[in-house]
DSSP file (Angstrom, degrees, kcal/mol; ACC not computed):
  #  RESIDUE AA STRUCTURE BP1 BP2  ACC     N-H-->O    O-->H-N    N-H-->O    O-->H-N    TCO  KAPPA ALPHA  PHI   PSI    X-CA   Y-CA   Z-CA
    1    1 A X              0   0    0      0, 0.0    20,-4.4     0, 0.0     2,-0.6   0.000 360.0 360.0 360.0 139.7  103.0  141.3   85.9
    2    2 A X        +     0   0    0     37,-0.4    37,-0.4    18,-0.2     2,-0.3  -0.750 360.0 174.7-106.1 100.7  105.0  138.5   87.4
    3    3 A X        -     0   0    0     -2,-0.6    16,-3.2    16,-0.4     2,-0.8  -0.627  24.7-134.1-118.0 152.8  103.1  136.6   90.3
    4    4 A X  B     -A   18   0A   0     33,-2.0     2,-0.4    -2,-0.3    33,-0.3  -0.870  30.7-129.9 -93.1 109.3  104.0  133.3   92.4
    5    5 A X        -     0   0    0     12,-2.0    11,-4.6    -2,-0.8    31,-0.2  -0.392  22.0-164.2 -81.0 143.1  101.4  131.3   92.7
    6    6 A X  S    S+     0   0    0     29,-3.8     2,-0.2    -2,-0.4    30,-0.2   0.613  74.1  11.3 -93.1  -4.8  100.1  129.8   95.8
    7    7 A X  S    S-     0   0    0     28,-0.4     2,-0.5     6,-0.1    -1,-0.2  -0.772  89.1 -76.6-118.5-173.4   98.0  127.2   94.3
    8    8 A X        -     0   0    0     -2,-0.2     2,-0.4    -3,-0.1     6,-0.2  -0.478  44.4-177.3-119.9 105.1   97.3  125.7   91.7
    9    9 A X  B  >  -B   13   0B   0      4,-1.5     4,-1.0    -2,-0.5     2,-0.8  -0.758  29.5-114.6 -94.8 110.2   95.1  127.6   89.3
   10   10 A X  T  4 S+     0   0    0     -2,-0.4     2,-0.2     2,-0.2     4,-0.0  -0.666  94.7   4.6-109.7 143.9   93.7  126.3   85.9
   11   11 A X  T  4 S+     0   0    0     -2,-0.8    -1,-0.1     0, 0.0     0, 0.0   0.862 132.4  61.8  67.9  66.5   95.1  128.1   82.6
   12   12 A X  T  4 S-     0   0    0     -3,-0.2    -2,-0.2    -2,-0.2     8,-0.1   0.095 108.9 -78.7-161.2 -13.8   97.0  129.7   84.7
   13   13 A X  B  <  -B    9   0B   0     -4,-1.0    -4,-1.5     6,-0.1     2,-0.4  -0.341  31.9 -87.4  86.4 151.6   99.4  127.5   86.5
   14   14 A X    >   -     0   0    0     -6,-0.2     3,-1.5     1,-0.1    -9,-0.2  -0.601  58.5 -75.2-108.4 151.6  100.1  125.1   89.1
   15   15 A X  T 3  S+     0   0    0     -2,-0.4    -9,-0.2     1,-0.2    -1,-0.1   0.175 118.3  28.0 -29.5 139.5  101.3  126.0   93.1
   16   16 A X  T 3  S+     0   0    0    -11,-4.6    -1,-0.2     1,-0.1     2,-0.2   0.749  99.1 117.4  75.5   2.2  105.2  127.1   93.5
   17   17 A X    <   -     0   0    0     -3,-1.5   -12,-2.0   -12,-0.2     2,-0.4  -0.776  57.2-147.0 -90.2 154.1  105.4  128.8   89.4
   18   18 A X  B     +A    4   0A   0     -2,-0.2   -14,-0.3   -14,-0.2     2,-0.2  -0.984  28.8 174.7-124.5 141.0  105.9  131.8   88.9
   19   19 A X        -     0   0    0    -16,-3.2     2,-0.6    -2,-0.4   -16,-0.4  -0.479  32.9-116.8-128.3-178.1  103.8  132.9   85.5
   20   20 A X        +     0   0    0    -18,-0.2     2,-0.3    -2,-0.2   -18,-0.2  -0.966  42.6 163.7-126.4 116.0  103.2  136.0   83.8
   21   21 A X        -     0   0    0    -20,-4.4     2,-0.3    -2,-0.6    -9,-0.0  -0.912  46.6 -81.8-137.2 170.6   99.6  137.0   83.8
   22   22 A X    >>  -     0   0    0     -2,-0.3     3,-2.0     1,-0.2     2,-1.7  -0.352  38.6-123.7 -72.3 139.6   97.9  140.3   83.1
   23   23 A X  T 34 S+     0   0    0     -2,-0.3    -1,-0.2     1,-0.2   -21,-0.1   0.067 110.7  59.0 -71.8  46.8   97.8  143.0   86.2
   24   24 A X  T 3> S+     0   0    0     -2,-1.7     4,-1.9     3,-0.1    -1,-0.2   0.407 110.6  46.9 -83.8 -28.2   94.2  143.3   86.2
   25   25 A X  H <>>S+     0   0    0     -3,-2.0     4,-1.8     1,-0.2     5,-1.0   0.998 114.9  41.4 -62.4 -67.5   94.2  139.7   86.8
   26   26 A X  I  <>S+     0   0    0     -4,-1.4     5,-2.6     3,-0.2     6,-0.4   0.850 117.7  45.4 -55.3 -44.4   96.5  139.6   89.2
   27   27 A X  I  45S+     0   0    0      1,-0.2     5,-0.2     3,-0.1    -1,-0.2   0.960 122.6  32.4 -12.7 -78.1   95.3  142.9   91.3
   28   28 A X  I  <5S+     0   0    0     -4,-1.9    -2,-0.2     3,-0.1    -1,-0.2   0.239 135.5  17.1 -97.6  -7.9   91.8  142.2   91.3
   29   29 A X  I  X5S+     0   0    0     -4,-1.8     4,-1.3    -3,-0.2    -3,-0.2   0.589 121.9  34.6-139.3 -68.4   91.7  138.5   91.4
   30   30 A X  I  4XS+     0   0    0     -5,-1.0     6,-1.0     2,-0.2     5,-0.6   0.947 121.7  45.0 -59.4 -53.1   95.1  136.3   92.5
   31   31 A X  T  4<S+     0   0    0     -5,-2.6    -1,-0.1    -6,-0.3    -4,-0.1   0.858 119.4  37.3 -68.6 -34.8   96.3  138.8   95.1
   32   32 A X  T  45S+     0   0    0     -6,-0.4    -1,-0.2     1,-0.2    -2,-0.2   0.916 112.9  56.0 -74.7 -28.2   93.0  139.6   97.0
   33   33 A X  T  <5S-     0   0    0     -4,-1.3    -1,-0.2     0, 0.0    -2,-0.2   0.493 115.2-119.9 -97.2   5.6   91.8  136.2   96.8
   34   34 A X  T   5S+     0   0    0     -4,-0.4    -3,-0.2    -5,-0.1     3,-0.1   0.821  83.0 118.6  77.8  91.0   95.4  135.0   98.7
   35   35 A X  S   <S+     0   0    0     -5,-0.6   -29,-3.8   -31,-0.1   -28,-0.4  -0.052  70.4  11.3 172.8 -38.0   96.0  133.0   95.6
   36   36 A X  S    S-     0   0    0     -6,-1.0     2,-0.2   -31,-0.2   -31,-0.2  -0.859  70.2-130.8-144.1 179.8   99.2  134.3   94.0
   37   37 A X        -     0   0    0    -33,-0.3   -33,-2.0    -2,-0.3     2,-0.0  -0.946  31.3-115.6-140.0 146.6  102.1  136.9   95.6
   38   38 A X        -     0   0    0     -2,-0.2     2,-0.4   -35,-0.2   -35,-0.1  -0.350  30.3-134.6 -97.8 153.9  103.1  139.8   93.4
   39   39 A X        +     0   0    0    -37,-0.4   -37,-0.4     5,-0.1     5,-0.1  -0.980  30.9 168.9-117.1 117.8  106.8  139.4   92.4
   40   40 A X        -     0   0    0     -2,-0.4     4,-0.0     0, 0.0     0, 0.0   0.047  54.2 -97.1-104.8-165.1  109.1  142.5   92.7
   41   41 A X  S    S+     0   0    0      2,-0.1     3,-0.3    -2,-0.1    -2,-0.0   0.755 124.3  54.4-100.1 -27.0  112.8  142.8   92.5
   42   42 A X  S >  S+     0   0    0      1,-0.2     3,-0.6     2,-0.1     4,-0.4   0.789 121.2  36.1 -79.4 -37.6  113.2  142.8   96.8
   43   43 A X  T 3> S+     0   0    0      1,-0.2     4,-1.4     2,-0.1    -1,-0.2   0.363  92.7  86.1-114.0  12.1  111.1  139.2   96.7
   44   44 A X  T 34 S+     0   0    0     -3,-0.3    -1,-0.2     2,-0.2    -2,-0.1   0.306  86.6  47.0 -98.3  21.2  112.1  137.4   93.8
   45   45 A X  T <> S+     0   0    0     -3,-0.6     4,-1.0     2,-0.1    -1,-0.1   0.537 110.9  54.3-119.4 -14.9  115.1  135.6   94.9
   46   46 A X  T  4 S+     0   0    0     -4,-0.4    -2,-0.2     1,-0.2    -3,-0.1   0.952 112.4  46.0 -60.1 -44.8  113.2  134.4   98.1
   47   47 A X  T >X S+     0   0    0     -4,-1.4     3,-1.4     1,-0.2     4,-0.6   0.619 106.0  56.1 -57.6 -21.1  110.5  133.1   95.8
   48   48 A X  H 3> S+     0   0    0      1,-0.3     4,-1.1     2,-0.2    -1,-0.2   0.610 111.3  53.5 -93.3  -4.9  112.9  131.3   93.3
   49   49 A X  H 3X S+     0   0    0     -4,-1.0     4,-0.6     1,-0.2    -1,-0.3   0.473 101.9  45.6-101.9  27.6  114.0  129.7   96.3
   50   50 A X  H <> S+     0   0    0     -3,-1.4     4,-2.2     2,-0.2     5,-0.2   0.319 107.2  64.9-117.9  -8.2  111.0  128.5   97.6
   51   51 A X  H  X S+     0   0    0     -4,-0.6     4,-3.5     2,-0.2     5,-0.4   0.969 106.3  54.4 -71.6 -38.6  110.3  127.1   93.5
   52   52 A X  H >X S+     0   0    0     -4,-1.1     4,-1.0     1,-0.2     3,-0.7   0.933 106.8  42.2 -28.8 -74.9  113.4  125.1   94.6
   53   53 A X  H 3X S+     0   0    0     -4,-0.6     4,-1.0     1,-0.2     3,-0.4   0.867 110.2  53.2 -55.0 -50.6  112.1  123.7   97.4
   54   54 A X  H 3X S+     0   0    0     -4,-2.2     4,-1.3     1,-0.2    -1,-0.2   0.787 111.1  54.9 -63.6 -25.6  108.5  122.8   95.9
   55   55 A X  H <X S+     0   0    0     -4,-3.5     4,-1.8    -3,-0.7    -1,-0.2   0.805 109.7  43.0 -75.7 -11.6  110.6  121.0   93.0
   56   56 A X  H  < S+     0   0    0     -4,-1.0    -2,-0.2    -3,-0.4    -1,-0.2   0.590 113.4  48.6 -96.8 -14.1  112.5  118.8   95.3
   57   57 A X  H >X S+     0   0    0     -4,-1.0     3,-7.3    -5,-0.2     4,-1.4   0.835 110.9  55.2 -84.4 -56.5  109.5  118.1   97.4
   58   58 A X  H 3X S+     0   0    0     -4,-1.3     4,-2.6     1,-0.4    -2,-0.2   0.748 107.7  53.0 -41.4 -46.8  107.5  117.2   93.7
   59   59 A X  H 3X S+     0   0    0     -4,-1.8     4,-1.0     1,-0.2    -1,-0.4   0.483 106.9  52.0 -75.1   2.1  110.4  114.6   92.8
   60   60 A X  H <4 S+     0   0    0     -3,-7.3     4,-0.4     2,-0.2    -2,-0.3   0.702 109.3  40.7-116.8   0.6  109.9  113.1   95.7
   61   61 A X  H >X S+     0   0    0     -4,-1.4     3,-1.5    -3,-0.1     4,-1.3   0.879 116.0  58.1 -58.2 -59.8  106.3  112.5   95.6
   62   62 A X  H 3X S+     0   0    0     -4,-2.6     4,-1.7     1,-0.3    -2,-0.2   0.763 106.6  44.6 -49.0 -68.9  107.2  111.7   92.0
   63   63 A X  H 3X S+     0   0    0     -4,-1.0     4,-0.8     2,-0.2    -1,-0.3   0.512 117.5  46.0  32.9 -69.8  109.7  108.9   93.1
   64   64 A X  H <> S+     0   0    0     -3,-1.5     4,-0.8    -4,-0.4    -2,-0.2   0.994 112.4  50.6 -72.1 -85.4  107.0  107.4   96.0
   65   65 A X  H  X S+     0   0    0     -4,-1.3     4,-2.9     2,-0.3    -2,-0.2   0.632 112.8  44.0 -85.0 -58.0  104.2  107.5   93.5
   66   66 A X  H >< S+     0   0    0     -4,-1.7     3,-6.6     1,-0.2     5,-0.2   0.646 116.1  56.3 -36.3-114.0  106.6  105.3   90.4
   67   67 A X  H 3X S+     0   0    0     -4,-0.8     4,-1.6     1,-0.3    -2,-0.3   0.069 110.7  35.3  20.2 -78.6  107.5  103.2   93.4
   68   68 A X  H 3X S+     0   0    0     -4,-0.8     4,-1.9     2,-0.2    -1,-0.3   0.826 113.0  61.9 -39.3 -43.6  104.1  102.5   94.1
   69   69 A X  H XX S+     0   0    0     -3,-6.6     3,-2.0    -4,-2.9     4,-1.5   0.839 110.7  39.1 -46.4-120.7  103.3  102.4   90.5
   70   70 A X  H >> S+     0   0    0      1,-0.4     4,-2.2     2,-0.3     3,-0.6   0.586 105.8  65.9  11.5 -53.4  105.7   99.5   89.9
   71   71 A X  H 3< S+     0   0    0     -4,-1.6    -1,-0.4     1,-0.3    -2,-0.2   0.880 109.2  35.6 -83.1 -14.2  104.7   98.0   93.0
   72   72 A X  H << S+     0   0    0     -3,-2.0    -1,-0.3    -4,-1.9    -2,-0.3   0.470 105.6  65.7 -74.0 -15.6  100.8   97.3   91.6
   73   73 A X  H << S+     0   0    0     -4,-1.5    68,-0.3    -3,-0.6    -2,-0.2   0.968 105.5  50.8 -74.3 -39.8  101.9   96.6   87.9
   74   74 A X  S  < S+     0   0    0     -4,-2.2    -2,-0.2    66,-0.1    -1,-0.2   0.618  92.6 102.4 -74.9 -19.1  103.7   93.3   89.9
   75   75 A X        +     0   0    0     -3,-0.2    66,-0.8    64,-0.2     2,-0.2  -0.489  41.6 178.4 -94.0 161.4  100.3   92.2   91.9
   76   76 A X        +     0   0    0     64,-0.2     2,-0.4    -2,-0.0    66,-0.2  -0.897  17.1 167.2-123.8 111.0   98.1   89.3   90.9
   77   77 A X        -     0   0    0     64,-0.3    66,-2.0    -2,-0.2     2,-0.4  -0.955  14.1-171.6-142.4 161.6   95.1   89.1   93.5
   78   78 A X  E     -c  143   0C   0     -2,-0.4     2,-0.3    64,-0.2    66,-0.2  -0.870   8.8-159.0-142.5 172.2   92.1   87.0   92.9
   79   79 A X  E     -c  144   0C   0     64,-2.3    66,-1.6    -2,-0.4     2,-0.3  -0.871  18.1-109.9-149.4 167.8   89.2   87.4   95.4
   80   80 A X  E     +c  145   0C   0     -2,-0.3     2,-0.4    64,-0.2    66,-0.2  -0.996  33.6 172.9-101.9 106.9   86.3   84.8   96.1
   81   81 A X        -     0   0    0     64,-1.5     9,-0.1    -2,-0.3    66,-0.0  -0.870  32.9-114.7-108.4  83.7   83.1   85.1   95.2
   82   82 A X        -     0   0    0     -2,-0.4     8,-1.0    64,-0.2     2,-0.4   0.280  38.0-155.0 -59.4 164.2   79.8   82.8   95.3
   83   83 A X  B     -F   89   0D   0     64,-0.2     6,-0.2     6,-0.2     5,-0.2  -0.886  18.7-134.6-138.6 142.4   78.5   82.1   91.8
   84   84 A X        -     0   0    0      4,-1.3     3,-0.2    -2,-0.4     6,-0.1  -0.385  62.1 -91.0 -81.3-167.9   74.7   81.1   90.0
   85   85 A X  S    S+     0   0    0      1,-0.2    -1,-0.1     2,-0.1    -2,-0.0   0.555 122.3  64.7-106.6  20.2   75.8   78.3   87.9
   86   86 A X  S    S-     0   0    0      2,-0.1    -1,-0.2     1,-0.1    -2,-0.0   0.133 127.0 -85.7 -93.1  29.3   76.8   80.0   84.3
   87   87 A X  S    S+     0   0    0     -3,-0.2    -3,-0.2     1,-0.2     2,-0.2   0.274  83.2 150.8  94.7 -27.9   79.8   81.9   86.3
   88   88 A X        -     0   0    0     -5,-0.2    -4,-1.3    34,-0.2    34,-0.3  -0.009  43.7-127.8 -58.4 114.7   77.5   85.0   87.5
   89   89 A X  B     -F   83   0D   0     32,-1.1     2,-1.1    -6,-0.2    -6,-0.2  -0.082  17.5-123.9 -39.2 152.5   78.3   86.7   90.7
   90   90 A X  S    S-     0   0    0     -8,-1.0    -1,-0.1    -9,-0.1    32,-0.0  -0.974  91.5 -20.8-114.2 117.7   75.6   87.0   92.8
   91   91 A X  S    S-     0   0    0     -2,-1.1     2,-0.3    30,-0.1    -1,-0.1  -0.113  94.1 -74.3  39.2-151.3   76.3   90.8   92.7
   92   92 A X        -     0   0    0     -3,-0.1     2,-0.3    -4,-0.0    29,-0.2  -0.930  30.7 -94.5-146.5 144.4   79.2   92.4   91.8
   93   93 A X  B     -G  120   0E   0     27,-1.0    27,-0.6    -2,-0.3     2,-0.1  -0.568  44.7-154.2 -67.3 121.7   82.7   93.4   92.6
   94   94 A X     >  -     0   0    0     -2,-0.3     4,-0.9    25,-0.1    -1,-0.1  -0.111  26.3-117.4-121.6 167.4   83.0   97.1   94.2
   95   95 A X  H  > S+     0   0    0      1,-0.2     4,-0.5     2,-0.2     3,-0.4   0.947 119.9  56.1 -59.3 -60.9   85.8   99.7   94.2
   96   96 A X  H >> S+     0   0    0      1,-0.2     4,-3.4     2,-0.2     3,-0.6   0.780 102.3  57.3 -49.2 -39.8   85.8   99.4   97.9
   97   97 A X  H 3> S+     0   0    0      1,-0.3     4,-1.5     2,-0.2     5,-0.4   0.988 110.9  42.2 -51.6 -58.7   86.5   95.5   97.4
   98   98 A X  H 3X S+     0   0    0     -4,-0.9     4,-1.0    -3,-0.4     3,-0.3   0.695 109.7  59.7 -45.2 -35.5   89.4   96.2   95.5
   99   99 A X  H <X S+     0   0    0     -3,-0.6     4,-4.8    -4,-0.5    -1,-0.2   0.827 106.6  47.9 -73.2 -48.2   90.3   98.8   97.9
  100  100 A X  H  X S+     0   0    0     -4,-3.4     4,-1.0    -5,-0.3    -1,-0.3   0.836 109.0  48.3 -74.8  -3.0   90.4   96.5  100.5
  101  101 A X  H  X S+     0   0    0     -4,-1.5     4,-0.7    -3,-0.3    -1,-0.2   0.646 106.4  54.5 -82.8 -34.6   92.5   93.8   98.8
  102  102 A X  H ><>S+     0   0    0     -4,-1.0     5,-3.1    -5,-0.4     3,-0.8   0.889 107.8  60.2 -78.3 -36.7   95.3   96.4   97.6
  103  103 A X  H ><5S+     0   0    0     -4,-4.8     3,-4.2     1,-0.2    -2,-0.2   0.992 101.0  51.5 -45.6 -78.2   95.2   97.2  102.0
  104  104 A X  H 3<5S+     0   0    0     -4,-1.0    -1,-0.2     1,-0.3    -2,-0.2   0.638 110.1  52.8 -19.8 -41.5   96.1   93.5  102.5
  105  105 A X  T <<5S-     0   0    0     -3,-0.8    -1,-0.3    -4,-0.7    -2,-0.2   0.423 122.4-104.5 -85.2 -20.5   99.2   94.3   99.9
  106  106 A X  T < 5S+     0   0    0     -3,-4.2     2,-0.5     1,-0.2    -3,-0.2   0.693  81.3 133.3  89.4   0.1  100.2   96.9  101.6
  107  107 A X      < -     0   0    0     -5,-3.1     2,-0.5    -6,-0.1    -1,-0.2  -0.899  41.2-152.8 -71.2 101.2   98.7   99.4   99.1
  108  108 A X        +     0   0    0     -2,-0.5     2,-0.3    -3,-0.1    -9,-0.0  -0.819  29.1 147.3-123.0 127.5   96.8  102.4  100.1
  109  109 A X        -     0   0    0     -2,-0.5     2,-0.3     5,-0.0    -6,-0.1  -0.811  41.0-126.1-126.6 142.4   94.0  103.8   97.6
  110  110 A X    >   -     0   0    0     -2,-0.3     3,-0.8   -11,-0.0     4,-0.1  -0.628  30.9-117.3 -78.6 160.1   90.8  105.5   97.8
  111  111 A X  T 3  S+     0   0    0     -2,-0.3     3,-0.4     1,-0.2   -13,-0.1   0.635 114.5  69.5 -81.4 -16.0   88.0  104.0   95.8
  112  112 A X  T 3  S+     0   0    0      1,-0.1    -1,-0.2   -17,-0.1    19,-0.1   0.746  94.9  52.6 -62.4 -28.3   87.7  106.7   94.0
  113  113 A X  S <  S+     0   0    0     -3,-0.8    18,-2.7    17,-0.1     2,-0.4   0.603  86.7 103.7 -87.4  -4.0   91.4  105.9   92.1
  114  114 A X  E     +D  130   0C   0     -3,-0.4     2,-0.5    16,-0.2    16,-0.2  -0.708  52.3 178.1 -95.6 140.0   90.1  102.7   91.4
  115  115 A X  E     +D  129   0C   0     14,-1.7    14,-2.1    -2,-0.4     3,-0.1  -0.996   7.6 169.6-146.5 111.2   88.9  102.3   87.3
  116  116 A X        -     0   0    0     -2,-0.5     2,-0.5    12,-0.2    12,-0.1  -0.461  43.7-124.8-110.6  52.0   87.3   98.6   85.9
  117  117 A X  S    S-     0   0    0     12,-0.1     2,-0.2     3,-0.0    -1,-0.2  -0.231  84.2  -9.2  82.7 -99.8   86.0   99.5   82.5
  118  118 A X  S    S-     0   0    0     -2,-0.5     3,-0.0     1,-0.3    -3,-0.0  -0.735 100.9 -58.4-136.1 176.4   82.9   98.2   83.5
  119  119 A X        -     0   0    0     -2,-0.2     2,-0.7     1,-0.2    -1,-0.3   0.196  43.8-129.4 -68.4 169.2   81.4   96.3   86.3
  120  120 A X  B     +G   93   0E   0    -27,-0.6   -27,-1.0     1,-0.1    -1,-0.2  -0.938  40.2 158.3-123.0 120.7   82.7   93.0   87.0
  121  121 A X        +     0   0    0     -2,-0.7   -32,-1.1   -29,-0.2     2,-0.3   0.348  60.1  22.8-114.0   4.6   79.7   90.7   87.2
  122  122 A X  S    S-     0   0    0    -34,-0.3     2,-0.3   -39,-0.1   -34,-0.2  -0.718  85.7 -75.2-166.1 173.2   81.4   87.1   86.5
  123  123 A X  S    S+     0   0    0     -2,-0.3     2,-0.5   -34,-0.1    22,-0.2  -0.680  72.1  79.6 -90.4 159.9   84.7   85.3   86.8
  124  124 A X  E    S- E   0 144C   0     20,-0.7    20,-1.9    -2,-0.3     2,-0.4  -0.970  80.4 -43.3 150.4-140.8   87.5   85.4   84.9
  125  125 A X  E     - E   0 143C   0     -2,-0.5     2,-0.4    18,-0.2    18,-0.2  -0.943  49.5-174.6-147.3 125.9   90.5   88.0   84.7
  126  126 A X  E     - E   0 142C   0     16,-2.6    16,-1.4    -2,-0.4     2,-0.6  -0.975  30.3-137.7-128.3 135.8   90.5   91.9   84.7
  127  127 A X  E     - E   0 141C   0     -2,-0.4    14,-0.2    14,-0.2     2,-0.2  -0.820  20.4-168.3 -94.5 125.1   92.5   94.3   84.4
  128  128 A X  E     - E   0 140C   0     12,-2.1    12,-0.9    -2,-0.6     2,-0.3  -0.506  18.0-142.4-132.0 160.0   91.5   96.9   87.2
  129  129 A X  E     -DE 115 139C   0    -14,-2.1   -14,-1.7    10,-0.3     2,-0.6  -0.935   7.3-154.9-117.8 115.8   93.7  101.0   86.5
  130  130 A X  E     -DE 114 138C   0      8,-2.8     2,-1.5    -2,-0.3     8,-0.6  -0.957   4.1-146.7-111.7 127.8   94.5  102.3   89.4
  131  131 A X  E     +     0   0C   0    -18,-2.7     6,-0.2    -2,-0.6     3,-0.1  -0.412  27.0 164.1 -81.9  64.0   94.8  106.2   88.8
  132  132 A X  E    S-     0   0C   0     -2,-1.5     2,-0.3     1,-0.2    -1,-0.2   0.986  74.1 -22.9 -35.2 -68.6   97.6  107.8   91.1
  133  133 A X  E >  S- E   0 136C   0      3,-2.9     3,-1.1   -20,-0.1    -1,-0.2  -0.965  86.3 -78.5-160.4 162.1   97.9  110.9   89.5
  134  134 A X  T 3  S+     0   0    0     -2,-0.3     3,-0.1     1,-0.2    -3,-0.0   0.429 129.8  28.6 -14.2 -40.2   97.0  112.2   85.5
  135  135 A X  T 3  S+     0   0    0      1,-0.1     2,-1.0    -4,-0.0    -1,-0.2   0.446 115.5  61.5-122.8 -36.0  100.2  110.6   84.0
  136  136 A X  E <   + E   0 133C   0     -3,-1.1    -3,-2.9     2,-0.0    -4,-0.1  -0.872  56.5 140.3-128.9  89.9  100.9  107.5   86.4
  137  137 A X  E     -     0   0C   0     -2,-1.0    -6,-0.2    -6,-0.2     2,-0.0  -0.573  31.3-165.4-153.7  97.0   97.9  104.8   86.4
  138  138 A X  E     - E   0 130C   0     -8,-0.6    -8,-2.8    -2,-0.1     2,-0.1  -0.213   8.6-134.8 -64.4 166.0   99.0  101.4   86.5
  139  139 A X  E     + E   0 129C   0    -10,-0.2   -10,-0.3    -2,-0.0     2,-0.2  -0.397  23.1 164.0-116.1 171.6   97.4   98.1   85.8
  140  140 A X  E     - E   0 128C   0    -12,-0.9   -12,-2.1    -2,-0.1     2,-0.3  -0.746  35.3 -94.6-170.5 168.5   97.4   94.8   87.5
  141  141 A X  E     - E   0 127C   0    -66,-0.8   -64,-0.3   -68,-0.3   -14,-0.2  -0.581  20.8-163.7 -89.6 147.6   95.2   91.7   87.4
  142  142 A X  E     - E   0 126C   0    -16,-1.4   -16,-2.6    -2,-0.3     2,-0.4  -0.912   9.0-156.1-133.8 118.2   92.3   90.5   89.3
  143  143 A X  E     -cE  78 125C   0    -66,-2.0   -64,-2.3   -18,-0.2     2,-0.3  -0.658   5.2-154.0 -71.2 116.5   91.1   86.8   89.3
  144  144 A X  E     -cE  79 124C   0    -20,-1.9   -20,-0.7    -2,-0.4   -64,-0.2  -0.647  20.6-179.8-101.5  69.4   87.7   86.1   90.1
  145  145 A X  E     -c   80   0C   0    -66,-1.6   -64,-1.5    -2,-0.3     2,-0.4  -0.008  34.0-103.3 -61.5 156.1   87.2   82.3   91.5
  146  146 A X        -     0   0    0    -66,-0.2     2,-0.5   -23,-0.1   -64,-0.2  -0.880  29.5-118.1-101.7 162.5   84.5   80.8   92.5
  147  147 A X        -     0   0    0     -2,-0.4     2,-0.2   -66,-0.0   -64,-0.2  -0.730  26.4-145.5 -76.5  94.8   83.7   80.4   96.5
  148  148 A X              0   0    0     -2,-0.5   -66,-0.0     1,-0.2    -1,-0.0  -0.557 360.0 360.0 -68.2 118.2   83.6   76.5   97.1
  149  149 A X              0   0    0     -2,-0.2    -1,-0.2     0, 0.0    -2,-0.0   0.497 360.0 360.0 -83.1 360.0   80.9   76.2   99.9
């Protein structure tokens, strides 16, 4: 059985494919659950044109997303911090900091897309990941000064 899916199912496919799965599956599981649409010979050229459309929206996420990509491998940011006196933070640099620095840039992230290793407790230079999407997670530096009171 040949169904169009309506989202994105894993092991099975993603939204906008049309896959071949077994009809008990598709019956009893995709079709009731609104999940997929059964493909017939009357509806399958309407669906290969909606596959169209969902690739041409997909490059152009894809497109935005480089774009962005690119435009974080290029930043440098340092932040300020107060310091004991071997370098040690008096606490530690958060997602949300980061988040809010990349704002300033004109970058917009949740703190959740943001990936340091491990914590940043000190000064120096780190290389912070920011995760976009599976494929596309660019790097950029962060400088940690100390705050001169």
């Amino acid at each position: 059985m040949r169904v169009f899916l309506l989202k994105d199912i894993e092991n099975v496919g993603m939204s906008g494919e049309i896959v071949k799965v077994k009809e008990g599956f598709g019956l009893n599981y995709l079709i009731p659950h609104k999940l997929g649409v059964e493909i017939t010979e009357k509806n399958e050229n309407q669906y290969k044109h909606r596959i169209k459309i969902v690739e041409h929206r997909k490059e152009v996420i894809a497109t935005k997303s480089s774009m962005l990509a690119e435009k974080i491998r290029a930043l440098k940011l340092q932040i300020k911090r107060k310091v004991h006196d071997q370098g040690k933070l008096f606490g530690s640099i958060s997602q949300g900091d980061v988040v809010d620095l990349l704002a300033e840039k004109g970058v917009s992230v949740g703190k959740s897309q943001i990936d340091f290793g491990k914590s940043i407790k000190s000064t120096g230079t780190y290389d912070v990941t920011v995760k976009l999407s599976s494929k596309l997670q660019p790097s950029f530096s962060l400088t940690v000064i100390p705050e001169i009171a």
